[in-house]
VMD Tcl script that builds the backbone (N, CA, C; Angstrom):
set m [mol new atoms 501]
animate dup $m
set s [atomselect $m all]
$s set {name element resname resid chain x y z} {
  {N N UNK 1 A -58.975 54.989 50.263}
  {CA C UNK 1 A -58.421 56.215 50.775}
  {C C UNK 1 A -58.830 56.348 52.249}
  {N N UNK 2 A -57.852 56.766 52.902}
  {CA C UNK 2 A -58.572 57.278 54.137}
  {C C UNK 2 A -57.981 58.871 54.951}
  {N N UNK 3 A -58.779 59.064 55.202}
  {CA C UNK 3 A -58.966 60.517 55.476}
  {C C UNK 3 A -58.552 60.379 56.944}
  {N N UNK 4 A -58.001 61.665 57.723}
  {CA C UNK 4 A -57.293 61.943 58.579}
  {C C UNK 4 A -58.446 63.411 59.548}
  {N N UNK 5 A -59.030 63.346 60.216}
  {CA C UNK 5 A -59.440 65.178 61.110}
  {C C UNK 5 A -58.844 65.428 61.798}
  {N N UNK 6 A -58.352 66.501 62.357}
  {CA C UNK 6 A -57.125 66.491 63.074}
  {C C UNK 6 A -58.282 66.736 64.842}
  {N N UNK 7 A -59.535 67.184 64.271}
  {CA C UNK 7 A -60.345 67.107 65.366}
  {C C UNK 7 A -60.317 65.744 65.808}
  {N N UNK 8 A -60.796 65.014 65.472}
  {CA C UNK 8 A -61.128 64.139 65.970}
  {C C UNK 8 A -60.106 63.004 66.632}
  {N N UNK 9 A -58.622 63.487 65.718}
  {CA C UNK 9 A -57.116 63.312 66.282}
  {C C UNK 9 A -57.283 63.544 67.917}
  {N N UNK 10 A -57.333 64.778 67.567}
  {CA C UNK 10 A -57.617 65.867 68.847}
  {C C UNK 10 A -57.856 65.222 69.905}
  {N N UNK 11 A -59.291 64.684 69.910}
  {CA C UNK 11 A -60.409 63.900 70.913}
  {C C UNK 11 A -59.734 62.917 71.207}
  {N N UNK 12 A -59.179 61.725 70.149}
  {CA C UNK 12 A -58.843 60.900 70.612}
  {C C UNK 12 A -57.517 60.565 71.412}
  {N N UNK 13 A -56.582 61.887 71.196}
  {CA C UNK 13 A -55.469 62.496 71.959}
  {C C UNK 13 A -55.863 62.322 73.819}
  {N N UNK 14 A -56.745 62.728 73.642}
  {CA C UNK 14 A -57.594 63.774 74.994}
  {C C UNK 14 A -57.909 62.477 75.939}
  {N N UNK 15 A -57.973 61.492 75.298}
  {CA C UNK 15 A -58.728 60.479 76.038}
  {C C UNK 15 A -57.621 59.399 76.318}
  {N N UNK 16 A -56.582 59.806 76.027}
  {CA C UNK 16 A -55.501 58.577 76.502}
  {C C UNK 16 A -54.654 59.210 77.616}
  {N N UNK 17 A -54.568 58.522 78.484}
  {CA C UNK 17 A -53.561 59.216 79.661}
  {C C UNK 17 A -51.950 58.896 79.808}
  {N N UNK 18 A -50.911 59.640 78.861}
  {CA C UNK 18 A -49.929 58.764 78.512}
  {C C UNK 18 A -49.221 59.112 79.676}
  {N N UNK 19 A -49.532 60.363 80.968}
  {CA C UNK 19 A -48.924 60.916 81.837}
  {C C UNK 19 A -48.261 59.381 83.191}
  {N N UNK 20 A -48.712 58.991 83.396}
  {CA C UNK 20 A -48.355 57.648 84.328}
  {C C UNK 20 A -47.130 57.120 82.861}
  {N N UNK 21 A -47.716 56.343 82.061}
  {CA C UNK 21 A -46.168 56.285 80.886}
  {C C UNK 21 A -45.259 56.488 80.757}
  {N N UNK 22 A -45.075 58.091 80.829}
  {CA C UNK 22 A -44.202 58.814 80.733}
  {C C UNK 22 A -43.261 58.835 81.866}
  {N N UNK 23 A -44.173 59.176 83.474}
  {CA C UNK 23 A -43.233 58.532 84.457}
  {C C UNK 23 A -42.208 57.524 84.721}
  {N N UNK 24 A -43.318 56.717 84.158}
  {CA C UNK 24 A -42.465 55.164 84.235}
  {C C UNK 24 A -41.377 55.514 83.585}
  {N N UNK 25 A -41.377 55.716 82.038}
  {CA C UNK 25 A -40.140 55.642 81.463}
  {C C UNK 25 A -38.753 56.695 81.738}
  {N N UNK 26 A -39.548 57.573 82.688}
  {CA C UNK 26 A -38.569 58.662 83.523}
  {C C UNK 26 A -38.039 57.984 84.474}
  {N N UNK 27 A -38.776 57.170 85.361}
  {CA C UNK 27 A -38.186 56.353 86.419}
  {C C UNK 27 A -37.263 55.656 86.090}
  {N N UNK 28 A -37.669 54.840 84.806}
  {CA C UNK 28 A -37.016 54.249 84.228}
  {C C UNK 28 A -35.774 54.186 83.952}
  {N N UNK 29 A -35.571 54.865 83.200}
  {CA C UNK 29 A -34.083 55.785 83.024}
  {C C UNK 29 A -33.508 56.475 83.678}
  {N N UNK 30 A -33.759 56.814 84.697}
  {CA C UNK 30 A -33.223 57.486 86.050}
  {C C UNK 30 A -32.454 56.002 86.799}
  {N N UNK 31 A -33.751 55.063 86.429}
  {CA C UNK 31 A -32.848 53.697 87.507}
  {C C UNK 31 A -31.299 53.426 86.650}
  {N N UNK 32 A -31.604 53.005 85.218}
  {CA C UNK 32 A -30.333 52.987 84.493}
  {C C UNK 32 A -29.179 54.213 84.648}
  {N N UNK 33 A -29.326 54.985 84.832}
  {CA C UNK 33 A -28.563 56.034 85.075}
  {C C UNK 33 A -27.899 56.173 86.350}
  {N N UNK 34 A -28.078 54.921 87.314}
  {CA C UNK 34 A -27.328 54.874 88.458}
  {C C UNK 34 A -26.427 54.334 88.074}
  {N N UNK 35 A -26.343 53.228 87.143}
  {CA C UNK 35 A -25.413 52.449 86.586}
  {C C UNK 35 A -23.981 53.078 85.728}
  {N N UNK 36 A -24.996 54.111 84.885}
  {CA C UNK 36 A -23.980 55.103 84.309}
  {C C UNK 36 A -23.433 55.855 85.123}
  {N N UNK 37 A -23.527 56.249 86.138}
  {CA C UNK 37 A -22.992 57.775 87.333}
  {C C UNK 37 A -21.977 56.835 88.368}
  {N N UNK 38 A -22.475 55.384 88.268}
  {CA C UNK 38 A -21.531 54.519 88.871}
  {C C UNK 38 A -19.799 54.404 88.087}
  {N N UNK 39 A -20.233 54.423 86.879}
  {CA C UNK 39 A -19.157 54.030 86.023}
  {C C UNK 39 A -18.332 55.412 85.531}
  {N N UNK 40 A -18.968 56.447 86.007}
  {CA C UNK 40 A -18.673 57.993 85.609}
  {C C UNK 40 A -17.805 58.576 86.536}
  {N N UNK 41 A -18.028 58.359 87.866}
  {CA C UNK 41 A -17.391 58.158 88.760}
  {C C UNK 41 A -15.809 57.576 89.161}
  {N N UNK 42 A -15.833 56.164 88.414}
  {CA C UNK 42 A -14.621 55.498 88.486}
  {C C UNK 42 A -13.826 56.158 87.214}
  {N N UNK 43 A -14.390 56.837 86.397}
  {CA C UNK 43 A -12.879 58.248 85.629}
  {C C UNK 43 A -13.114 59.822 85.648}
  {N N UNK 44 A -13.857 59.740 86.973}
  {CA C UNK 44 A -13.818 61.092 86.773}
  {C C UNK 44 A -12.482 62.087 86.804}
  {N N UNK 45 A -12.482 62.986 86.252}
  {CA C UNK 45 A -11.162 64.002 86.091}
  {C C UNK 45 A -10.462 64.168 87.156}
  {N N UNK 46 A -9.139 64.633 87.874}
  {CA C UNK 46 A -8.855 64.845 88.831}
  {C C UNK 46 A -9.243 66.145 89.561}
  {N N UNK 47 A -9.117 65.926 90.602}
  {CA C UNK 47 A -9.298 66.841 91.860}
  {C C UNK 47 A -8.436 68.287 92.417}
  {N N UNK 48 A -7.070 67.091 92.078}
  {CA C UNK 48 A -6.049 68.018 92.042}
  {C C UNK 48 A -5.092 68.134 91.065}
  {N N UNK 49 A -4.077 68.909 90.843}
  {CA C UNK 49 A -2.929 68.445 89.497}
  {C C UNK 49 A -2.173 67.410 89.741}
  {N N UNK 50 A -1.967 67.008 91.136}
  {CA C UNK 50 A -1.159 65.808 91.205}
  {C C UNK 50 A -2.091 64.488 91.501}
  {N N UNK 51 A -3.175 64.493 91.182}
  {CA C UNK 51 A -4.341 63.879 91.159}
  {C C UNK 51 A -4.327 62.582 90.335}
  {N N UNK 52 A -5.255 61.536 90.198}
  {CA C UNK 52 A -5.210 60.780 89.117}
  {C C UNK 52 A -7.135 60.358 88.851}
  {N N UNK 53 A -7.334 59.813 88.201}
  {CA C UNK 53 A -8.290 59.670 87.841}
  {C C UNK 53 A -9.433 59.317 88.477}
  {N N UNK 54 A -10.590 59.329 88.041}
  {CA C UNK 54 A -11.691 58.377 89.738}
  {C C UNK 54 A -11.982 58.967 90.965}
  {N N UNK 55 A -13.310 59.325 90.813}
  {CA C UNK 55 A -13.480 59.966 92.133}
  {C C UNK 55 A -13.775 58.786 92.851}
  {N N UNK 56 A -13.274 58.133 93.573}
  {CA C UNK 56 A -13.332 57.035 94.462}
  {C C UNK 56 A -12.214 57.065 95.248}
  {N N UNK 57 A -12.804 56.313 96.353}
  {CA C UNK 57 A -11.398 56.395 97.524}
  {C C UNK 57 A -11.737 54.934 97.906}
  {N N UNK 58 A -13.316 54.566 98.389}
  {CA C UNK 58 A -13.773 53.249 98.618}
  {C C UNK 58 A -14.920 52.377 98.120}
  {N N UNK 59 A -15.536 53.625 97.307}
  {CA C UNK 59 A -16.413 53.065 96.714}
  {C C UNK 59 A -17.825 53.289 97.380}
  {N N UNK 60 A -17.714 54.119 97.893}
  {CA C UNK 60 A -19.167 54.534 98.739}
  {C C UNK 60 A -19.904 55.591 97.850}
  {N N UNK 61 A -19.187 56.850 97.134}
  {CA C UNK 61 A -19.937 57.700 96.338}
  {C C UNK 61 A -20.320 57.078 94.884}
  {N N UNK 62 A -19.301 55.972 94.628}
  {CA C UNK 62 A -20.137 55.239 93.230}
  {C C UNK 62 A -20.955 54.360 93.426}
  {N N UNK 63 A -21.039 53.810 94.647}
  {CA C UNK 63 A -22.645 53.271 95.232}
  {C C UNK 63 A -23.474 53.938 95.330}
  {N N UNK 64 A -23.325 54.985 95.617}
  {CA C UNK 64 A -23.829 56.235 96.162}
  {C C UNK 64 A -25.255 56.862 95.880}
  {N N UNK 65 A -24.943 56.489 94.252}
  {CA C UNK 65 A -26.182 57.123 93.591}
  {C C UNK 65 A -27.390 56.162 93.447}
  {N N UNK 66 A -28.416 56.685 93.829}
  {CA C UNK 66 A -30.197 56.548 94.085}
  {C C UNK 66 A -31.049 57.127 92.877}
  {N N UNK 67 A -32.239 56.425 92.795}
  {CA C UNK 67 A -32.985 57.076 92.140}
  {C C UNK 67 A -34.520 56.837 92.985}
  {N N UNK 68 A -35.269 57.800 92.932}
  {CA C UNK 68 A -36.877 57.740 93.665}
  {C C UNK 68 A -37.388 58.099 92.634}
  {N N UNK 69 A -38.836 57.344 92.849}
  {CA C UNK 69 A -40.049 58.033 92.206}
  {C C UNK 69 A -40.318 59.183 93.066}
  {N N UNK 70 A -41.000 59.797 92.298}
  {CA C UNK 70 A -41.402 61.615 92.905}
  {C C UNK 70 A -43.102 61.959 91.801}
  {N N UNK 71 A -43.423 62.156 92.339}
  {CA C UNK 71 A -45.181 62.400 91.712}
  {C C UNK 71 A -44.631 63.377 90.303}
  {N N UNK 72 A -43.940 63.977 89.608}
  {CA C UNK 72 A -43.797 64.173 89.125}
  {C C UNK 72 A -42.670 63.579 87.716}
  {N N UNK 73 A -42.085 62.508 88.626}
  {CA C UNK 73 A -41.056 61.875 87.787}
  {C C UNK 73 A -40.327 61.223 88.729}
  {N N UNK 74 A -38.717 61.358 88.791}
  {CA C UNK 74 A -38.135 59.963 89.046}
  {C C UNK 74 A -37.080 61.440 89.654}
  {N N UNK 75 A -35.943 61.097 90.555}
  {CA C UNK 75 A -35.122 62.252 91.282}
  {C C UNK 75 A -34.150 61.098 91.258}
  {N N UNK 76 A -32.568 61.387 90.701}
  {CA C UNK 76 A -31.370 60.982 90.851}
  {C C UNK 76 A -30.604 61.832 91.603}
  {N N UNK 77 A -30.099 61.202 92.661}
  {CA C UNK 77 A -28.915 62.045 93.725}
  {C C UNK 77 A -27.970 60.555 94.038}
  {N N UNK 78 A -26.973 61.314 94.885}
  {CA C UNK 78 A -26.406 60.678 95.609}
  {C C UNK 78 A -26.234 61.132 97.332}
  {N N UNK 79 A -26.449 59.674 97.739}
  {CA C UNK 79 A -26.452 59.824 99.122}
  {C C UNK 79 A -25.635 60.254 100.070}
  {N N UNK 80 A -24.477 60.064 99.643}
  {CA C UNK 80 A -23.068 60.582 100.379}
  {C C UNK 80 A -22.566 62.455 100.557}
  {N N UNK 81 A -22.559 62.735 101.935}
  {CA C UNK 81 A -22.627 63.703 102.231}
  {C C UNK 81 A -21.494 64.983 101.148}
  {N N UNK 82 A -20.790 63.787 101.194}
  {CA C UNK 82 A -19.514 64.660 100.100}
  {C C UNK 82 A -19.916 65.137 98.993}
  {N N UNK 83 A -21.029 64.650 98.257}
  {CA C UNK 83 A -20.691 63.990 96.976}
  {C C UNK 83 A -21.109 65.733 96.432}
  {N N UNK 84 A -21.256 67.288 96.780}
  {CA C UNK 84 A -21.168 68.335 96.365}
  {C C UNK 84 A -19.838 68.655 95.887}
  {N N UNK 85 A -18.910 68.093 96.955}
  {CA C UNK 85 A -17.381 68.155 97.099}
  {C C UNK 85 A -16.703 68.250 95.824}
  {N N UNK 86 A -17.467 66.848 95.839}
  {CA C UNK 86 A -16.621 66.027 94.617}
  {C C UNK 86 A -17.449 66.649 93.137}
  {N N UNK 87 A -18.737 67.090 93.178}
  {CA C UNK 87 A -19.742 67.442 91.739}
  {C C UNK 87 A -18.894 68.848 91.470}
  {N N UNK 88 A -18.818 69.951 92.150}
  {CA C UNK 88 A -18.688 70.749 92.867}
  {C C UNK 88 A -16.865 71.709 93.062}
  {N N UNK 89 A -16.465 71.110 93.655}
  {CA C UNK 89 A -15.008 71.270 93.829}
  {C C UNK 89 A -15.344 71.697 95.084}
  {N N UNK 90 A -14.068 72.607 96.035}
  {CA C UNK 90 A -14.182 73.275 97.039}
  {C C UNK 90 A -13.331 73.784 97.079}
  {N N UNK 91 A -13.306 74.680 98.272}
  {CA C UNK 91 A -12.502 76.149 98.472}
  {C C UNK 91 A -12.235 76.044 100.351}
  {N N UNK 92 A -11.766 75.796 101.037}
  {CA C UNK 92 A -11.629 75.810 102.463}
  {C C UNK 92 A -10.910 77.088 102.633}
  {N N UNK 93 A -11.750 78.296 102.762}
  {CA C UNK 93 A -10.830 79.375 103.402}
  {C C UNK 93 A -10.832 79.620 104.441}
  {N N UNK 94 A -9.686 79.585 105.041}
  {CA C UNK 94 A -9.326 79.400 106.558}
  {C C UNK 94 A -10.278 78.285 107.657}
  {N N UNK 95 A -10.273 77.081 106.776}
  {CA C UNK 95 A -11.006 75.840 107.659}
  {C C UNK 95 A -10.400 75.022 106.567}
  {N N UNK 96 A -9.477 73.967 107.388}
  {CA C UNK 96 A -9.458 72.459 106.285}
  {C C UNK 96 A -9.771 71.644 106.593}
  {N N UNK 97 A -10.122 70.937 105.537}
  {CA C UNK 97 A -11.160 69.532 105.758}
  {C C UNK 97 A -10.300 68.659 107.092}
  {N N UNK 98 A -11.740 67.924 107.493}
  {CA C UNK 98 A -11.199 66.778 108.319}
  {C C UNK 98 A -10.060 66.103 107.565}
  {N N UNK 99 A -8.943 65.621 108.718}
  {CA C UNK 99 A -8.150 64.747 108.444}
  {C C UNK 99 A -8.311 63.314 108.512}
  {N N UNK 100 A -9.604 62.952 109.079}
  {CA C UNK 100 A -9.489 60.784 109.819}
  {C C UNK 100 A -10.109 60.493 108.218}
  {N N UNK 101 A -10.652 60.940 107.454}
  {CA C UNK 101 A -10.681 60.884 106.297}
  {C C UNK 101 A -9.566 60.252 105.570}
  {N N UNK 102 A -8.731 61.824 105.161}
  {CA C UNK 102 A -7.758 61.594 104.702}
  {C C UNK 102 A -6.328 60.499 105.163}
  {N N UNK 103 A -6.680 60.152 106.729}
  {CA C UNK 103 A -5.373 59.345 107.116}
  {C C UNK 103 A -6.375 58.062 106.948}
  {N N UNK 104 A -7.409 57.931 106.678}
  {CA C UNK 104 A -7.711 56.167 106.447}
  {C C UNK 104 A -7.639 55.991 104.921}
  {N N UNK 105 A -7.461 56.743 103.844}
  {CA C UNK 105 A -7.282 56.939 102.593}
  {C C UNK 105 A -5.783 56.536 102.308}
  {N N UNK 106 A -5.024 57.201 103.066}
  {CA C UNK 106 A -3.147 57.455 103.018}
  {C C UNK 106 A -3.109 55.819 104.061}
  {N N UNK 107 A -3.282 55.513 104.777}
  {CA C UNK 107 A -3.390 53.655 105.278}
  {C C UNK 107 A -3.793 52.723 104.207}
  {N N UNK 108 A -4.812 52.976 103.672}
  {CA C UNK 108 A -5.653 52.343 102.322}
  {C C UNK 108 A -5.099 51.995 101.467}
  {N N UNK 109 A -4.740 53.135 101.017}
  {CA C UNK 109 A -3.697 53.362 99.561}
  {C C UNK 109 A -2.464 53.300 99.693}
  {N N UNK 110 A -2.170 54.050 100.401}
  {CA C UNK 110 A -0.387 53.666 100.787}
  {C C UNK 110 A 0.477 53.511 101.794}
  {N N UNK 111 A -0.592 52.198 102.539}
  {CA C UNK 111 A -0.054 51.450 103.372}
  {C C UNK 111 A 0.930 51.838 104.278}
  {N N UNK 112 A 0.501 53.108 104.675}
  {CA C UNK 112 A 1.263 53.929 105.767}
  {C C UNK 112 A 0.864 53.186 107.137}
  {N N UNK 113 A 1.624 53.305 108.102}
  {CA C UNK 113 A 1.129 53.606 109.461}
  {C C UNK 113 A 0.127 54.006 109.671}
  {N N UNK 114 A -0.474 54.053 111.286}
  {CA C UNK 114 A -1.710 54.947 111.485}
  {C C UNK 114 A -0.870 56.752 112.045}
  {N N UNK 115 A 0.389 56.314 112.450}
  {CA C UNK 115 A 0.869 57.856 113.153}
  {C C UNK 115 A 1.495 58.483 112.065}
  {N N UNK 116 A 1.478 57.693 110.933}
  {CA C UNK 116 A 2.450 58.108 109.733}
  {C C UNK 116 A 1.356 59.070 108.512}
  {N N UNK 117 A 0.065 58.165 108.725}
  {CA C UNK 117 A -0.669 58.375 108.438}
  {C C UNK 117 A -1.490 59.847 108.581}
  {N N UNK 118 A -1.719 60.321 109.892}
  {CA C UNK 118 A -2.209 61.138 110.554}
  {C C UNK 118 A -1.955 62.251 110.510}
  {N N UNK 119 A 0.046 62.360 109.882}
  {CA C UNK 119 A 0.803 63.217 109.805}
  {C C UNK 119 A 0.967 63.510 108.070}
  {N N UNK 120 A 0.697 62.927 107.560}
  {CA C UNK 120 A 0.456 63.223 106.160}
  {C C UNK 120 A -0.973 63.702 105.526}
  {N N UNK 121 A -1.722 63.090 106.856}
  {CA C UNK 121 A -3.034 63.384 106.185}
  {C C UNK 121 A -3.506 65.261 106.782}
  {N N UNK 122 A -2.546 65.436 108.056}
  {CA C UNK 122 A -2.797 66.992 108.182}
  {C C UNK 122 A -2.071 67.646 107.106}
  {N N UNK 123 A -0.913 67.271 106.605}
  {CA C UNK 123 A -0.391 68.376 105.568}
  {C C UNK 123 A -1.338 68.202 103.936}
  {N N UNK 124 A -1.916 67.312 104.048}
  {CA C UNK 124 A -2.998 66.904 102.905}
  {C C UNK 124 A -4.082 68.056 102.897}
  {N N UNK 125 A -4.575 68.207 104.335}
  {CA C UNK 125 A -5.522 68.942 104.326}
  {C C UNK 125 A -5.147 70.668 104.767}
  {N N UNK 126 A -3.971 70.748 104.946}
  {CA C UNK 126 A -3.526 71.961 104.796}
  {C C UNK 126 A -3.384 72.554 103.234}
  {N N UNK 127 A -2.922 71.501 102.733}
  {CA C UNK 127 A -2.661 71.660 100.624}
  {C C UNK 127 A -4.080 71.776 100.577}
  {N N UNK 128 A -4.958 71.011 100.708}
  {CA C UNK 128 A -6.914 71.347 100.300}
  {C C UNK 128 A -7.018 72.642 100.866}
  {N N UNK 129 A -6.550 73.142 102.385}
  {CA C UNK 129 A -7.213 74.201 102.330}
  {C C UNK 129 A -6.496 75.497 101.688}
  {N N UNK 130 A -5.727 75.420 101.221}
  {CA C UNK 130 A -4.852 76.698 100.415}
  {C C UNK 130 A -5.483 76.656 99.321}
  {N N UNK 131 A -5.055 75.309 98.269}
  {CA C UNK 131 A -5.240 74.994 97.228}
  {C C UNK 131 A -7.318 74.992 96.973}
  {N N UNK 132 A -7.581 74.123 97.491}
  {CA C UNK 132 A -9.077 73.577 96.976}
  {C C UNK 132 A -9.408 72.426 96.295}
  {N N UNK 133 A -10.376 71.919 95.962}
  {CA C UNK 133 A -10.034 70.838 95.398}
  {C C UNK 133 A -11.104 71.690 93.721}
  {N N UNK 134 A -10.329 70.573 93.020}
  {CA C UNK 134 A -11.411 71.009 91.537}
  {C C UNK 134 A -12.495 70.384 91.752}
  {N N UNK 135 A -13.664 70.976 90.595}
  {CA C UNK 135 A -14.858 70.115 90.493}
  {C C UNK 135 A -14.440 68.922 89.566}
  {N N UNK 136 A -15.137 68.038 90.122}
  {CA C UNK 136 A -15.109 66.470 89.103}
  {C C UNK 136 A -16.316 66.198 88.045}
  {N N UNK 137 A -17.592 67.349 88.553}
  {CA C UNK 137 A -18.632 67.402 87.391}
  {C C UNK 137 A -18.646 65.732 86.937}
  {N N UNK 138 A -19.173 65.272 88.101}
  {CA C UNK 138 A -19.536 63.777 87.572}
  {C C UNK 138 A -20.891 63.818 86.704}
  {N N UNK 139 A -21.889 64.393 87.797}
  {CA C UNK 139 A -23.105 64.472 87.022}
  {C C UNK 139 A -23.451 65.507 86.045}
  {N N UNK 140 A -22.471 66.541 85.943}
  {CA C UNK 140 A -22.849 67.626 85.069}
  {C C UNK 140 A -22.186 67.472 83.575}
  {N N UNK 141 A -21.141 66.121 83.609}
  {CA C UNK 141 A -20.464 65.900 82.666}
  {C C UNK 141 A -21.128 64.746 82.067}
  {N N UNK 142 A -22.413 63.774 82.908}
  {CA C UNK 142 A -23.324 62.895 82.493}
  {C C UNK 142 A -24.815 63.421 81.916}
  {N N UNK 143 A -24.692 63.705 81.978}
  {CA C UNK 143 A -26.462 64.869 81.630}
  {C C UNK 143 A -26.363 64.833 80.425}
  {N N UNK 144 A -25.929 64.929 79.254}
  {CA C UNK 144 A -25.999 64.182 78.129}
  {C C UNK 144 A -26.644 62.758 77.565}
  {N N UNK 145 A -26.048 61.964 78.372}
  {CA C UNK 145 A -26.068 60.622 78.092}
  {C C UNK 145 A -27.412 60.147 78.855}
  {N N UNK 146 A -27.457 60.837 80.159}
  {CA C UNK 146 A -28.621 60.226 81.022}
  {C C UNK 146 A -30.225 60.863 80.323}
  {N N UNK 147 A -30.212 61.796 79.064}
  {CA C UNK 147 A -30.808 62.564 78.844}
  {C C UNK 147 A -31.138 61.579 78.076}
  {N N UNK 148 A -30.429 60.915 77.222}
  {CA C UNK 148 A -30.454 59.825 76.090}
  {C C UNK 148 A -31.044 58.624 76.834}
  {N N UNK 149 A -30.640 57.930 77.971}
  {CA C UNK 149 A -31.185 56.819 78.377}
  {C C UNK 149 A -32.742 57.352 79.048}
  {N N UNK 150 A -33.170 58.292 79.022}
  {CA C UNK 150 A -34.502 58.562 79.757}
  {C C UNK 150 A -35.387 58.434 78.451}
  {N N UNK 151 A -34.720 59.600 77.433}
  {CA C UNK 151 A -35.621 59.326 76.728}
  {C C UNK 151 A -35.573 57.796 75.673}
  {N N UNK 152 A -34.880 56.945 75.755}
  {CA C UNK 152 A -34.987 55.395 75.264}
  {C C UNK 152 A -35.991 54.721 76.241}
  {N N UNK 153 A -36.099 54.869 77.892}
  {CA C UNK 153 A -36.740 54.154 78.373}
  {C C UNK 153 A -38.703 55.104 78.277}
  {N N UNK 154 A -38.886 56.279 78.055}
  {CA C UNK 154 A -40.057 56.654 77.827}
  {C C UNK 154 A -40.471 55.996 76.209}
  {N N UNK 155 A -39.543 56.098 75.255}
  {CA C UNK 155 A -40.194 55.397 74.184}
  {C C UNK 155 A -40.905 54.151 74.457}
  {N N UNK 156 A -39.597 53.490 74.764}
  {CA C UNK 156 A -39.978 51.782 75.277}
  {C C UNK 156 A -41.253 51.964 76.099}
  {N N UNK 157 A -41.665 52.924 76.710}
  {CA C UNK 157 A -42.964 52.613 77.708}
  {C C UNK 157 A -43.910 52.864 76.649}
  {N N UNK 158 A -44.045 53.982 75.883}
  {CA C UNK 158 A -45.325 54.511 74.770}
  {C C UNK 158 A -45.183 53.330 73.823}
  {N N UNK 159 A -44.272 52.661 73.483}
  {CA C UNK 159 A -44.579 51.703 72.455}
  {C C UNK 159 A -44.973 50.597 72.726}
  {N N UNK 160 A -44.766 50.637 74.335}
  {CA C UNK 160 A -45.127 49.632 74.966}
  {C C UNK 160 A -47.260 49.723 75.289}
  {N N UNK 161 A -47.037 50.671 75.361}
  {CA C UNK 161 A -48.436 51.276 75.706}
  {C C UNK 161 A -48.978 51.034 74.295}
  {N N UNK 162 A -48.712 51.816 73.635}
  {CA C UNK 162 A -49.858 51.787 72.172}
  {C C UNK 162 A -49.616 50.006 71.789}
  {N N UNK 163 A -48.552 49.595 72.066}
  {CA C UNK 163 A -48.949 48.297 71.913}
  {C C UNK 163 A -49.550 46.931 72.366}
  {N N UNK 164 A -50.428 47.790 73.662}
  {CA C UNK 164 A -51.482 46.813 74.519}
  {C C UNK 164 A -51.229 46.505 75.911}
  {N N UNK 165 A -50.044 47.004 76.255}
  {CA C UNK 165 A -49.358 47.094 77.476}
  {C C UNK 165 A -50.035 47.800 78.601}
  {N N UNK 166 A -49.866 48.005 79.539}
  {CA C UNK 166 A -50.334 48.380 80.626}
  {C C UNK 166 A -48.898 49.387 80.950}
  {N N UNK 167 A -49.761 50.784 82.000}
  {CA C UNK 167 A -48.721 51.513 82.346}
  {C C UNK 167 A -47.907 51.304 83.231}
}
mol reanalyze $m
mol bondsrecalc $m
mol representation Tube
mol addrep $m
């Protein structure tokens, strides 16, 4: 038979430092979760109604996303100045977005001119600023899943730990 104290549980609780562990496996899963916000990205919902899928134009905001260690855990963002825009939606009242944007997008995609270009891309951003754009809730529509890969990579660290591992 063997007997169980929950004191002495207690003590021996007290004396393991699973806090560094736990980081890791936060970091952890924060790094995998660039991978997912990458791929979340290429379907995100549309923007507009005549919209189509993918918040991408070149591929800079699905690169976009970073993860740091932080003394407390691990911080996922993205680097790209837009990328509120796009989480976010927007509203331009009485200011519309830059156009050299939008006319290297309308060249890109549909192989316009550059003067053809320029001229489609101001009435583009006249429609954004009436209209707005929707939110694409890339990351607010991932927070589920990234919730799931954090906590798979903190297990993997504690089992890794109680099983002789180093933190």
């Amino acid at each position: 038979m063997l007997e169980f104290d929950l004191k002495e549980w207690d003590r021996w609780l007290n004396t393991v430092d699973l806090l560094p562990v736990l980081k890791k496996g936060i970091h952890s899963g924060s790094m995998r979760a660039q991978v997912l916000m990458e791929q979340k990205a290429n379907v995100a919902p549309p923007a507009s109604a005549n919209g189509s899928h993918g918040a991408f134009n070149t591929g800079a905001y699905a690169r976009g996303w970073k993860s740091s260690k932080m003394p407390w855990g691990s911080l996922l963002y993205n680097t790209k100045s837009y990328s509120p825009v796009i989480e976010g939606g927007a509203q331009f009242p009485g200011k519309a977005p830059p156009t050299k944007p939008l006319a290297e997008w309308a060249r890109r995609k549909l192989g316009m001119s550059k003067d053809y270009a320029d001229g489609v891309a101001f009435v583009m951003a006249q429609n954004i600023k009436k209209r707005g754009l929707r939110p694409r809730n890339v990351l607010k529509d991932a927070r589920p899943e990234i919730k799931i890969l954090v906590l798979k990579e903190i297990k993997h660290e504690v089992d890794r730990f109680f099983a002789g591992g180093t933190p």
